[in-house]
C-alpha positions in Angstrom: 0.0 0.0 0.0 1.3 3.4 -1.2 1.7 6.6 1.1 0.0 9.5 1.0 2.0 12.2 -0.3 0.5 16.0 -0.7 2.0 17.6 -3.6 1.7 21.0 -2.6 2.6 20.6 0.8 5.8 22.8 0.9 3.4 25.1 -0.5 1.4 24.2 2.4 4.4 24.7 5.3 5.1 28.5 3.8 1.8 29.5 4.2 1.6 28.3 7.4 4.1 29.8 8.6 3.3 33.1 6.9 0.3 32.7 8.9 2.3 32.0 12.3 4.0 35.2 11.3 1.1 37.2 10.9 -0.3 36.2 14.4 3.4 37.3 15.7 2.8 40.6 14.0 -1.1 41.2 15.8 0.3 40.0 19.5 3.1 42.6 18.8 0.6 45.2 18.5 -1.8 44.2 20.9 1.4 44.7 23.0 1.7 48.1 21.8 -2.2 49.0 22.3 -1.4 47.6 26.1 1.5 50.1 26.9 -0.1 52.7 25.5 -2.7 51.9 27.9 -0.9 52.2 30.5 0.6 55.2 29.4 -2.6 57.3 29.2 -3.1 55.7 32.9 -0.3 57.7 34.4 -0.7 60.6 32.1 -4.6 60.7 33.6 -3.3 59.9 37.2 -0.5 62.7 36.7 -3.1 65.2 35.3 -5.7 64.7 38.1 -2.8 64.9 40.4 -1.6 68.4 39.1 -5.2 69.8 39.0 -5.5 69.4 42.4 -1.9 70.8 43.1 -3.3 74.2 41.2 -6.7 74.3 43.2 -4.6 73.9 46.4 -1.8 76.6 45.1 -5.2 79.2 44.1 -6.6 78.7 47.8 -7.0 82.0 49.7 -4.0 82.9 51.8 -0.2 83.6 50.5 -0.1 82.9 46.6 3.3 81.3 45.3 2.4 82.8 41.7 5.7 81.6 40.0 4.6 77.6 41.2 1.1 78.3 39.9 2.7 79.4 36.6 4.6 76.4 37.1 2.1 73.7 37.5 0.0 75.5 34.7 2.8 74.9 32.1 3.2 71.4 33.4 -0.5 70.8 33.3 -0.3 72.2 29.8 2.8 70.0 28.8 0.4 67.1 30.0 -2.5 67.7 27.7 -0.5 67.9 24.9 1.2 64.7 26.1 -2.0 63.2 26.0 -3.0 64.5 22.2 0.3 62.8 21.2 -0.6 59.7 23.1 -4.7 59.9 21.4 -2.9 60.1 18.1 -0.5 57.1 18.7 -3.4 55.1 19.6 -5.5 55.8 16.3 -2.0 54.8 14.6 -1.8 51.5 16.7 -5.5 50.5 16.8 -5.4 51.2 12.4 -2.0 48.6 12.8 -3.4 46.5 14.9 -7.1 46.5 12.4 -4.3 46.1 9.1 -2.9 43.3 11.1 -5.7 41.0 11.6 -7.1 41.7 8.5 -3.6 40.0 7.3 -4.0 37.4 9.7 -7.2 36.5 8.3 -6.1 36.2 4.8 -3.3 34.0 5.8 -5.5 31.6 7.6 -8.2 31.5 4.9 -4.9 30.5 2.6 -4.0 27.8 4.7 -7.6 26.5 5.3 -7.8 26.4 1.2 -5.0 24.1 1.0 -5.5 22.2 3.9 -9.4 21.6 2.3 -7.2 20.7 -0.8 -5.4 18.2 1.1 -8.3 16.7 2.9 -9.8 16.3 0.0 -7.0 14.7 -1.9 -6.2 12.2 1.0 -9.9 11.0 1.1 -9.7 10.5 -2.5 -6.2 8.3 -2.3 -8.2 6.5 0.2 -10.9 6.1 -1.9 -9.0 4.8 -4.8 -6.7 2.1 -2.6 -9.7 0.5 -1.3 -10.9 0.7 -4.7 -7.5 -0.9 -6.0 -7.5 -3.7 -2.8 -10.8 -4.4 -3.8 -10.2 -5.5 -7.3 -6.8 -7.6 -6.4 -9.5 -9.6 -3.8 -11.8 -9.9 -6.4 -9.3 -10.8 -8.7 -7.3 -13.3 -6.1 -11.4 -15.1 -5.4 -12.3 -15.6 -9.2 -8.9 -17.4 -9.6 -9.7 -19.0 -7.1 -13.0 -20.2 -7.7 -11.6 -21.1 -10.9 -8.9 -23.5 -9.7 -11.8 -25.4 -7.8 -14.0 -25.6 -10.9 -10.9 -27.5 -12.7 -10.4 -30.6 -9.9 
């Protein structure tokens, strides 16, 4: 009985790991979406923190003006911090979007061949039983005929 062999299954290998590669290429930016996360966490924390620093400074009583100048520049260096940070995040979550969409069409690519190679295998299957068949058909006549001549 022969083997099985799939002719296009280097073809087969590449794509899969084209698609191995792809998934590689979304976790890296899902890692990218999750710093930046954390990023705008401290930015938020830092900006709450530095509000309240201002309210305290612009209490009634002795007024430090050049450390409420201070903490408004900060609190202005913040905010545009955080308009860099929104923009990054459009840039990563239209990567990360670019990415799976990638991912997908390498996995449809290997599902079509590994269809293809279900398909073959069932029909090599099909035709060696088929084959097996006709040698025991073949191997009964003759012998059937062998009793006939005694």
């Amino acid at each position: 009985m022969a083997n099985f062999r799939f002719r296009l299954a280097t073809l087969l290998r590449l794509r899969e790991a084209t698609r191995d590669e792809r998934r590689g290429e979304l976790a890296q930016a899902y890692r990218a979406a999750t710093v930046l996360a954390e990023q705008e966490g401290r930015l938020a924390d830092e900006m709450r923190e530095t509000r309240q620093r201002i309210l305290d400074a612009s209490r009634p009583g002795e007024l430090d003006v050049d450390a409420l100048v201070a903490r408004h520049r900060h609190q202005l260096l913040l905010v545009a911090q955080r308009q860099l940070l929104d923009r990054q995040r459009q840039q990563v979550e239209a990567e990360i979007e670019l990415r799976r969409q990638r991912l997908l069409e390498a996995d449809r690519d290997v599902q079509v061949l590994d269809k293809l190679r279900q398909r073959k295998r069932e029909r090599f299957e099909y035709e060696e039983l088929r084959e097996e068949t006709k040698q025991l058909d073949e191997v009964a006549s003759r012998g059937g005929a062998r009793e006939e001549v005694k």
